[in-house]
C-alpha positions as CSV (number, residue, x, y, z in Angstrom):
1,X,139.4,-64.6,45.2
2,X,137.9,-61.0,44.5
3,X,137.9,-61.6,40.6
4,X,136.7,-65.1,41.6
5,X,133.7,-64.1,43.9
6,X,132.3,-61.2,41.5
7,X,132.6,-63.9,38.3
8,X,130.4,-66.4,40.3
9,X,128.0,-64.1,41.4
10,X,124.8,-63.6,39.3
11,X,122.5,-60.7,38.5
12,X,119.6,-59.9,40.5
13,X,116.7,-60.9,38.5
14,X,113.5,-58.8,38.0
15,X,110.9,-59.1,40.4
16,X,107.6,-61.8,39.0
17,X,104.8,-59.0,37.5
18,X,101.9,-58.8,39.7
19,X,99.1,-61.5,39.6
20,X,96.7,-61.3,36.2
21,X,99.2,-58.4,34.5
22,X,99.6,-59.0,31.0
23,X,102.8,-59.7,29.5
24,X,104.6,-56.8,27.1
25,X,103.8,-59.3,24.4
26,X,100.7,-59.5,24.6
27,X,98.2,-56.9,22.8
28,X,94.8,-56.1,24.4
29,X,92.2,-57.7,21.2
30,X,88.7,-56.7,20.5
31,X,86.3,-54.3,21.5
32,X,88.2,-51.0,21.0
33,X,88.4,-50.4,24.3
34,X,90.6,-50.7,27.8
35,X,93.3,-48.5,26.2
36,X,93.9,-50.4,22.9
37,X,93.5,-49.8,19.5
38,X,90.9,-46.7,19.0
39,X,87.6,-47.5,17.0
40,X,87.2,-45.9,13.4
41,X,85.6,-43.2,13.3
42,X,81.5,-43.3,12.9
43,X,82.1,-40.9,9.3
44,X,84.7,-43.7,7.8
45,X,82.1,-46.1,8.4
46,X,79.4,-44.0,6.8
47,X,81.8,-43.4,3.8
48,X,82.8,-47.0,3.5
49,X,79.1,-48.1,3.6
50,X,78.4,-45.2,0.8
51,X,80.9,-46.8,-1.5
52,X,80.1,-50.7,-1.0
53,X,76.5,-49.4,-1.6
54,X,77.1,-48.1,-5.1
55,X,78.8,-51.0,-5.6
56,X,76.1,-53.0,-4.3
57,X,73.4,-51.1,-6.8
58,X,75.5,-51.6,-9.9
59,X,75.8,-55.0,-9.8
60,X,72.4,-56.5,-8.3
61,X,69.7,-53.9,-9.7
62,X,68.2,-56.2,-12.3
63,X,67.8,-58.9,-9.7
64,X,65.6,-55.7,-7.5
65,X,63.4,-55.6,-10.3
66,X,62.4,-58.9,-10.8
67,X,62.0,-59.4,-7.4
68,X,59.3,-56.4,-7.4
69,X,57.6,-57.5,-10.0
70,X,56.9,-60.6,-9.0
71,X,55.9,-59.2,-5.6
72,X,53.1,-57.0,-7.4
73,X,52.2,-59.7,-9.8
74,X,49.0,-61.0,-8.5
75,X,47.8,-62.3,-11.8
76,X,49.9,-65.0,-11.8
77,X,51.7,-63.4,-15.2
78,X,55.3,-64.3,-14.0
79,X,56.2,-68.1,-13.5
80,X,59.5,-67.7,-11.8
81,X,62.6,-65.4,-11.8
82,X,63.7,-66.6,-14.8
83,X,60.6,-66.1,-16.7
84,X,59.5,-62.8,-15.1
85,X,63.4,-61.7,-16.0
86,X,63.1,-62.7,-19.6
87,X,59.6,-61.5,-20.0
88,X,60.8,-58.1,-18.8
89,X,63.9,-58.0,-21.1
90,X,61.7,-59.5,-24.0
91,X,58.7,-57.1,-23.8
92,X,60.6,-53.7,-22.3
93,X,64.4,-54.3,-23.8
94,X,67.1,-54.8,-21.5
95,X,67.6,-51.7,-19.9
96,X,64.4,-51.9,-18.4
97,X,66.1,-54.7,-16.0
98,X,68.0,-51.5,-14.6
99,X,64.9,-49.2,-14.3
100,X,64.8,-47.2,-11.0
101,X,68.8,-47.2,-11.0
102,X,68.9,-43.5,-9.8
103,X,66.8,-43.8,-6.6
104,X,68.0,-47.2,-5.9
105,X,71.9,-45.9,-5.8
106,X,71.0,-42.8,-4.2
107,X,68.9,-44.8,-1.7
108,X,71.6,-47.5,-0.7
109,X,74.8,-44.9,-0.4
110,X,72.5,-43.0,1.8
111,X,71.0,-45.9,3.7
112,X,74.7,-47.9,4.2
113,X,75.8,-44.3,5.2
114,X,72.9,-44.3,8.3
115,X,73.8,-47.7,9.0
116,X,77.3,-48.3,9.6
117,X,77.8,-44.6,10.8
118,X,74.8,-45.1,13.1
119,X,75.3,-48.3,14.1
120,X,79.1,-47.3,15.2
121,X,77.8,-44.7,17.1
122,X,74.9,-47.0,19.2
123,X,77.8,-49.6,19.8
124,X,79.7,-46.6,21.5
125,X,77.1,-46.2,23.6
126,X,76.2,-49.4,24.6
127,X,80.2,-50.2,25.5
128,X,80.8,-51.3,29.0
129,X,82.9,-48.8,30.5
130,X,85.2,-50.8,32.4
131,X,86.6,-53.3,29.1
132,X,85.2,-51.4,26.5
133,X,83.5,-54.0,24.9
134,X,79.8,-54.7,23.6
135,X,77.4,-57.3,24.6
136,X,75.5,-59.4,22.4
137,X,72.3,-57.4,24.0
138,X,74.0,-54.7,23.0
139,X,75.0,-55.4,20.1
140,X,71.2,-56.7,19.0
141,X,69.8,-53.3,19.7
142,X,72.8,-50.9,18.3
143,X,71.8,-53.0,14.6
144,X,67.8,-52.6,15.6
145,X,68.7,-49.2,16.3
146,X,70.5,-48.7,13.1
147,X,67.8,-50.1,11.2
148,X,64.9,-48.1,12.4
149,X,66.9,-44.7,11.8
150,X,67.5,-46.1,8.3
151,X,64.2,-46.6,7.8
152,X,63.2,-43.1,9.4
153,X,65.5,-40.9,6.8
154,X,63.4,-37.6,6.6
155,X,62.4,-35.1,9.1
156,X,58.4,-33.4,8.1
157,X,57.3,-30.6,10.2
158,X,54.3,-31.1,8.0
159,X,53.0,-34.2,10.1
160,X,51.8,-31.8,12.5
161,X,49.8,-29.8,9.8
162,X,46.6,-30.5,11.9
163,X,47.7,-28.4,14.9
164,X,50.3,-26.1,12.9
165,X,48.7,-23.1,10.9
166,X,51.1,-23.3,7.6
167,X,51.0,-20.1,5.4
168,X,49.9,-20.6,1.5
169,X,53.0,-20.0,0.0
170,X,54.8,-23.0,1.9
171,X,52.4,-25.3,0.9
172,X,53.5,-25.9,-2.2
173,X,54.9,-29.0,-3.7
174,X,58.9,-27.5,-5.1
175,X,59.1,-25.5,-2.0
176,X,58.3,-28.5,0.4
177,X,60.5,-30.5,-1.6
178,X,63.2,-28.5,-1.2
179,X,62.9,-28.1,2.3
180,X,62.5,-31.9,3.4
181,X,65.6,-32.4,0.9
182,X,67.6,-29.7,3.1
183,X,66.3,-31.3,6.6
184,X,67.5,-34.6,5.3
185,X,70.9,-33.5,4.2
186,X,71.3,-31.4,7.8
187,X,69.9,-34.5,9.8
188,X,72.4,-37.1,8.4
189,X,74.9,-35.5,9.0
190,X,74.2,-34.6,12.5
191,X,73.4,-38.2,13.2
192,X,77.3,-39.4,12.0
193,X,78.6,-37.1,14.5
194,X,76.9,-37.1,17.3
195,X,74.4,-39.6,19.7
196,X,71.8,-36.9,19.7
197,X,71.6,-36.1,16.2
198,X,70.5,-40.1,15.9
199,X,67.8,-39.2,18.7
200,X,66.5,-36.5,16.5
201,X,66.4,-38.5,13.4
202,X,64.0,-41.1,15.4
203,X,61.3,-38.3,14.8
204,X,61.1,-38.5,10.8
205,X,59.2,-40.1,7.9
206,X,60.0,-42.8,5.8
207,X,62.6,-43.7,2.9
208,X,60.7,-41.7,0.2
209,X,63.5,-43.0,-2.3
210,X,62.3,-46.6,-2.2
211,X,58.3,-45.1,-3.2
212,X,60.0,-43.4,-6.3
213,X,61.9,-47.2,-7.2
214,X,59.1,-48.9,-6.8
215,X,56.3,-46.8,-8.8
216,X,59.3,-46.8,-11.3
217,X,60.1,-50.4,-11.2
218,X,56.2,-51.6,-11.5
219,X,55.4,-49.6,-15.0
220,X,55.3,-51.6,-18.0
221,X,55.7,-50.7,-22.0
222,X,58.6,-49.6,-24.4
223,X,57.7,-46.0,-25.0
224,X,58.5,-43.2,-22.5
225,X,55.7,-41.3,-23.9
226,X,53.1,-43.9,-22.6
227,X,54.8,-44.1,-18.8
228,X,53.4,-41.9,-16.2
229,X,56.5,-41.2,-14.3
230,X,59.0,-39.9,-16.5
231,X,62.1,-40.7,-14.5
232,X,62.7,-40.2,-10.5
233,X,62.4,-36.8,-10.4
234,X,59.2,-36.2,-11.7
235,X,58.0,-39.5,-10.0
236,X,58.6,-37.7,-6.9
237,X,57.1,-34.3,-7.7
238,X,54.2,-36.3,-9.2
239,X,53.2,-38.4,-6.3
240,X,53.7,-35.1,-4.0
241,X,51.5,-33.4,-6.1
242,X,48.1,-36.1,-6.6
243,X,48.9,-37.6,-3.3
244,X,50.4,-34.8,-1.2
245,X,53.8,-35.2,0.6
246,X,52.4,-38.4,3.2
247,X,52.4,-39.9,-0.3
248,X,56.2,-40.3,-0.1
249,X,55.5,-42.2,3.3
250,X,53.7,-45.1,2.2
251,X,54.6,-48.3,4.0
252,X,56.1,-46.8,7.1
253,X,55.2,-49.2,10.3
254,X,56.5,-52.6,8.1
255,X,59.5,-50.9,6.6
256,X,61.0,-50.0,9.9
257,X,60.0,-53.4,11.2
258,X,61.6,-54.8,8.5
259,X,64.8,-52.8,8.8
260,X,65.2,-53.0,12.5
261,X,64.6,-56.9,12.2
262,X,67.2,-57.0,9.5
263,X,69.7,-55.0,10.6
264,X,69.8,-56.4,14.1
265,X,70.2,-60.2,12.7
266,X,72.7,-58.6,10.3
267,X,75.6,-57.2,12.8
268,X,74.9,-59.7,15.1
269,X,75.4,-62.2,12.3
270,X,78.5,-60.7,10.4
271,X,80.7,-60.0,14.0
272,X,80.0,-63.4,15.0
273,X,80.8,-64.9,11.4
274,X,84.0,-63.2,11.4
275,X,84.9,-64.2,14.7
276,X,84.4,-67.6,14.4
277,X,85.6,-68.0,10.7
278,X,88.4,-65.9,10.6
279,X,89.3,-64.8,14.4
280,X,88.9,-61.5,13.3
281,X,87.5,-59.4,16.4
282,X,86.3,-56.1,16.0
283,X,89.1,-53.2,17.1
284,X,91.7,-55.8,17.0
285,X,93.5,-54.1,14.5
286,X,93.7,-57.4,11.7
287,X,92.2,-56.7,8.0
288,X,90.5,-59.7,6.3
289,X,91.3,-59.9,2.7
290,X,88.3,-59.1,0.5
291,X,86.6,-62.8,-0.1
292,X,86.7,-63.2,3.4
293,X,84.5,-60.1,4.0
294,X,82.2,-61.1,1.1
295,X,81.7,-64.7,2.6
296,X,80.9,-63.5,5.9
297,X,78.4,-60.7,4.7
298,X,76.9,-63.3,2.6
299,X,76.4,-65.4,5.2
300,X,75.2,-62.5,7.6
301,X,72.5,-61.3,5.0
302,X,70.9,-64.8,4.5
303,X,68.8,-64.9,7.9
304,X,67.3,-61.2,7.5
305,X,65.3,-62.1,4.8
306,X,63.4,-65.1,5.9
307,X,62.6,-63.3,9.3
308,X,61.4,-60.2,7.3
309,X,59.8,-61.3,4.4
310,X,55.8,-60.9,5.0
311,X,56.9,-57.2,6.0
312,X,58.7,-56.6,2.9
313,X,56.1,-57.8,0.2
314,X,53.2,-55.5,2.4
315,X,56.0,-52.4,2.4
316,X,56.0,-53.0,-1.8
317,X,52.6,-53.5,-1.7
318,X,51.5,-50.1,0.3
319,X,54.2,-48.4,-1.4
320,X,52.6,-49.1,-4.9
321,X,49.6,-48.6,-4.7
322,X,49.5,-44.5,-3.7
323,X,47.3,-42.7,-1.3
324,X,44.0,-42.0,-3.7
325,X,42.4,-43.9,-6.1
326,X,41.5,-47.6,-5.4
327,X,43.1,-48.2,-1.7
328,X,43.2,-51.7,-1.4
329,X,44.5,-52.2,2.1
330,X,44.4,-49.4,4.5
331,X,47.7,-50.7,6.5
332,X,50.2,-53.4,7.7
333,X,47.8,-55.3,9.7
334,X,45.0,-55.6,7.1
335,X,47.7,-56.0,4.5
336,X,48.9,-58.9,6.2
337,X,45.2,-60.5,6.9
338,X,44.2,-59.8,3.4
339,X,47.0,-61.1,1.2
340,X,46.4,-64.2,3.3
341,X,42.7,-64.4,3.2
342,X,42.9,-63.6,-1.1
343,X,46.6,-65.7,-1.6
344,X,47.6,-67.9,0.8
345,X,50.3,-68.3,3.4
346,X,53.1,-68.3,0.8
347,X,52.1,-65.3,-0.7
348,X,53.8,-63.5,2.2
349,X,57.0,-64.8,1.0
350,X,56.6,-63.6,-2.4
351,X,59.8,-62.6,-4.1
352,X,61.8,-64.4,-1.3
353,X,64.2,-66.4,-3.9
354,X,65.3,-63.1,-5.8
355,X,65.8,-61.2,-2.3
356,X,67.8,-64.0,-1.2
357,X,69.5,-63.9,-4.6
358,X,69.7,-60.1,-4.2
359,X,70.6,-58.9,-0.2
360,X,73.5,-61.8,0.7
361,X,75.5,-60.7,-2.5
362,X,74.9,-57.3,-2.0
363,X,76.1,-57.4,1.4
364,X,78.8,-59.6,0.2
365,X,79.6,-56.7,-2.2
366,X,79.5,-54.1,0.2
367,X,81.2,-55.5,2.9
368,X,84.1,-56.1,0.8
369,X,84.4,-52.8,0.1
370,X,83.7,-51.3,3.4
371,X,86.1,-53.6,5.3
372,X,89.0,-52.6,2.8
373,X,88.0,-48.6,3.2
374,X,87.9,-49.0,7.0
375,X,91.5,-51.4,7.1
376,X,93.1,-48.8,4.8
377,X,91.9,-45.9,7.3
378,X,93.1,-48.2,10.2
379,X,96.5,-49.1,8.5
380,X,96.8,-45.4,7.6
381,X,95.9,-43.3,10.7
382,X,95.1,-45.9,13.7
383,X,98.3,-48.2,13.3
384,X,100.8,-45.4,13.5
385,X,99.5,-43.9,17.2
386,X,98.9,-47.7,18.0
387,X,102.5,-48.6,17.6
């Protein structure tokens, strides 16, 4: 009866778990936050943007050339990308379709660098405390954020020059060169590693690279002898020395309009692509293969374009045309009036099919890359103390 008793008598089972508990199945998803899976690091972002963005210059630096010299052609010279590409190859040989290759590089790693690594660290901010996730408000102004310090890359002391006695033998052009170079280097990488290093950066001067591509990308013949800028260089150290170091800041208001424009559009656009294409949340821990990333980025780097296109062609247009000499328009506001008054309404567009031929591969490009260098960090260092 003993034996008989214990046999029929079953096991106490565990108490229910208490109301909205999560099961030990399930995994918190998204956001990087609430005790899950830690974010990557601002600096793997930055390096992962670096590499895409070499990538990115490689590939699509012909297609940056044609669509600058259409943007300056007021002529009428060019008849489309194909003929303004031909002519160019034709009349300069082929490697002209690569001119400005240096800066452009240099200026991409950097600027992907800024933006991913900034951007991370504005989403960090902007995280609701509680669940750890960011809002769509938020995430609108960490990419508007990230595009106005990438379009801010250089601290100047020498913007206060009118109030700031500076001795002789700082004001010249090597040694001011050399110092804005050092600021920069110090300055990025104070803005990867910390909130208020971005701060800082907000008080700078504009992406001096992108003067040097376009002064290089607008000359025209065979012979190097015959060019006045002899490579980037001595573009640089030539405009700083006819035009004095603002020269380097040429287009400043509509380039950070542009890039703040863009780059808000742009993360918005790729995080909510990749969620509704591929499930794929961010923090959640899953990789996407590499033509998923480049079909999202494409997609994400189709809308910044069209929003920002009359700010681009004025950017190329101030940016060309130097700080002495015949000024043709004195800023972005009578840029914008006069190219409309002299060209039309669709002249603000100018060069819109080669950017659009240009920016959604490129971000393609680069966020294949950067997806695969951030999943191989995650899958290396993240997964392990996840598990």
């Amino acid at each position: 009866m003993a034996a008989s008793s214990s046999s029929s008598s079953s096991p106490p089972s565990p108490p229910p778990p208490p109301p909205g508990a999560a099961s030990p199945a399930e995994e918190p998803r998204g956001g990087g936050g609430g005790g899950g899976r830690p974010p990557v690091p601002a600096y793997v972002k930055a390096a992962a943007g670096s590499l895409g963005g070499v990538m990115e210059a490689c590939c699509l630096q012909p297609i940056d050339v044609v669509k600058t010299r259409l943007q300056l052609d007021r002529s009428g010279a060019y008849r489309g990308i194909a003929h303004c590409g031909t002519t160019v190859a034709r009349a300069e040989g082929v490697r002209a379709l690569w001119k400005g290759l240096t800066p452009f590089a240099t200026h991409l790693t950097l600027k992907y660098a800024l933006r991913l690594g900034s951007n991370a660290v504005l989403q960090s901010a902007f995280k609701d405390p509680t669940t750890g996730k960011v809002s769509a408000h938020g995430r609108l102004a960490s990419g508007f954020g990230a595009g106005v310090i990438e379009a801010l890359l250089i601290v100047t002391p020498f913007e206060a020059r009118s109030c700031i006695c500076v001795p002789e033998w700082l004001n010249t052009p090597c040694l001011r060169q050399a110092i804005f170079v050092f600021v920069r280097d110090i300055l990025l990488l104070s803005s990867l590693n910390s909130l208020e290093g971005i701060f800082v950066t907000c008080n700078v001067s504009l992406p001096w690279m992108q003067v040097v591509k376009i002064r290089l990308q607008q000359q025209k013949g065979l012979s190097p002898d015959l060019l006045r800028y002899k490579g980037p260089i001595h573009c640089a150290m030539t405009i700083v020395r006819e035009e004095g170091l603002l020269g380097l800041w040429s287009g400043a208001l509509p380039t950070v309009m542009r890039n703040g424009t863009n780059q808000a559009a742009m993360f918005t656009a790729k995080n909510t692509f990749d969620i509704v294409l591929w499930k794929k949340h961010e923090g959640d821990g899953k990789v996407l293969l590499p033509w998923q990333s480049m079909i999202s980025g494409f997609l994400a780097g189709t809308a910044g374009p069209i929003c920002t296109g009359p700010f681009d062609v004025v950017k190329t247009r101030l940016m060309a045309q130097g700080r002495t000499g015949d000024i043709k328009y004195t800023g972005m506001v009578h840029a914008i009036r006069t190219i409309h008054a002299e060209e039309g309404l669709r002249a603000l567009w100018k060069g819109l099919l080669p950017r659009l031929m240009r920016i959604p591969p490129g971000q393609a490009i680069m966020w294949a890359v950067a997806d695969q260098v951030m999943g191989l960090y995650e899958r290396t260092y993240l997964q392990p103390a996840h598990v």
